[in-house]
C-alpha positions as CSV (number, residue, x, y, z in Angstrom):
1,X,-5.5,9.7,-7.2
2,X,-4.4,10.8,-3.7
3,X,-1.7,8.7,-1.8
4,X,-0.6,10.1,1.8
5,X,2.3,8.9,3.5
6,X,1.6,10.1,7.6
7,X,5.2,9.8,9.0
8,X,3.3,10.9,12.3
9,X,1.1,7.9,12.1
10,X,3.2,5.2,10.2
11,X,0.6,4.6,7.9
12,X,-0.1,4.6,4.3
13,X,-3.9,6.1,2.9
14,X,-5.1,5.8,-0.9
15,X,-4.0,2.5,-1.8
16,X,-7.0,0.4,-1.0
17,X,-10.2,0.6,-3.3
18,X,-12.9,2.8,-1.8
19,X,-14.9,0.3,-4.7
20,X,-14.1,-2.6,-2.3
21,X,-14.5,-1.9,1.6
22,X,-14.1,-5.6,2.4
23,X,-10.4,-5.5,1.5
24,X,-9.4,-2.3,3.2
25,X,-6.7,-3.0,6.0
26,X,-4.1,-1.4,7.7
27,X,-1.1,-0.3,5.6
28,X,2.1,0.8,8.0
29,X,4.7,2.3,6.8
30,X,7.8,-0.5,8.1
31,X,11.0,1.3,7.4
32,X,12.0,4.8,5.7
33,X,15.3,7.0,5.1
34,X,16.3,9.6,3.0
35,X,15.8,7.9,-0.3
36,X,12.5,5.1,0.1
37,X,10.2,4.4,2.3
38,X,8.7,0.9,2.4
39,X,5.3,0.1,3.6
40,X,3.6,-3.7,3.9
41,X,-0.1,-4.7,5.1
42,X,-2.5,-7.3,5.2
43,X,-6.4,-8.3,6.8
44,X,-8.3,-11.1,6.7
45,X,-10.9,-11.2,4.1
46,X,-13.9,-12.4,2.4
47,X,-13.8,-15.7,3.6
48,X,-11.9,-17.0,6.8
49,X,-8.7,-18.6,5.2
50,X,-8.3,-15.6,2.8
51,X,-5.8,-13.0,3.4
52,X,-4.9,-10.2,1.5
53,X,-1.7,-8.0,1.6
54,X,0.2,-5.1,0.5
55,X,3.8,-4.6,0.1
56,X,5.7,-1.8,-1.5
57,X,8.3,0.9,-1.9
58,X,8.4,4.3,-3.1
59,X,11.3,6.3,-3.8
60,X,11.7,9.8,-2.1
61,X,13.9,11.3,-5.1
62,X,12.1,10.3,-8.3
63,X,8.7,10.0,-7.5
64,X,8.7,6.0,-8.6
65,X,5.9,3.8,-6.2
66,X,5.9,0.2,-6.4
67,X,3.7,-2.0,-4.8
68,X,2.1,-5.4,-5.1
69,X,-1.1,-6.4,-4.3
70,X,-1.6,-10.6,-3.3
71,X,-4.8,-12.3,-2.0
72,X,-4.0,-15.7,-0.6
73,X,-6.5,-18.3,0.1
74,X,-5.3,-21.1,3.0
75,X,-1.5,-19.9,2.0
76,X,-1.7,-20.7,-1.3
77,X,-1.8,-17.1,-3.9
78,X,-4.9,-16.6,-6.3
79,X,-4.3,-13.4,-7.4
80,X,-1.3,-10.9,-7.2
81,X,-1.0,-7.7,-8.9
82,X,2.0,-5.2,-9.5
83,X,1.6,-1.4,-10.1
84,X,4.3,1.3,-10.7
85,X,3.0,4.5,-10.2
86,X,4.6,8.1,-11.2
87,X,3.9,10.2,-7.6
88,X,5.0,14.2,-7.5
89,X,4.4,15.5,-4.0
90,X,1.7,17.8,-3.2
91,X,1.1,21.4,-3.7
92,X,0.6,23.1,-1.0
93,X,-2.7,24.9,-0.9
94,X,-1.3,28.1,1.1
């Protein structure tokens, strides 16, 4: 599993499921420093009055992602999932 964090773009790539195109959305990277950088994002999905968002952190030091993953329908939450991921940056190819 690939996640890229484009500080040139703000934006997040490899969290949504290529399984599930309908809940792909934006994810922007909303704040970083020299230890974390938080990202959040959400789309409209499925059905009108469903949204779904994603809102995490991930520590520049250890390695430690967290993020959670909500689907709300008319405001009120059906579904929300945690993960904690162990990341290790990239090698470079060249």
């Amino acid at each position: 599993m690939s996640i890229i964090f484009n500080f040139t773009t703000r934006t997040v790539q490899g969290i949504n499921s290529p399984a599930f195109p309908e809940l792909n959305y934006p994810i922007k990277i909303t704040g970083a420093d020299d230890v974390a950088v938080a990202f959040r994002g959400s789309g409209q999905v499925l059905h009108p009055q469903r949204v779904a968002s994603t809102e995490g952190t991930i520590d520049r030091i250890t390695g430690d992602l967290e993020f959670t993953e909500t689907l709300a329908d008319g405001g009120k939450v059906i579904s929300q999932t945690n993960y904690a991921l162990k990341c290790r940056p990239a090698q470079r190819m060249f």
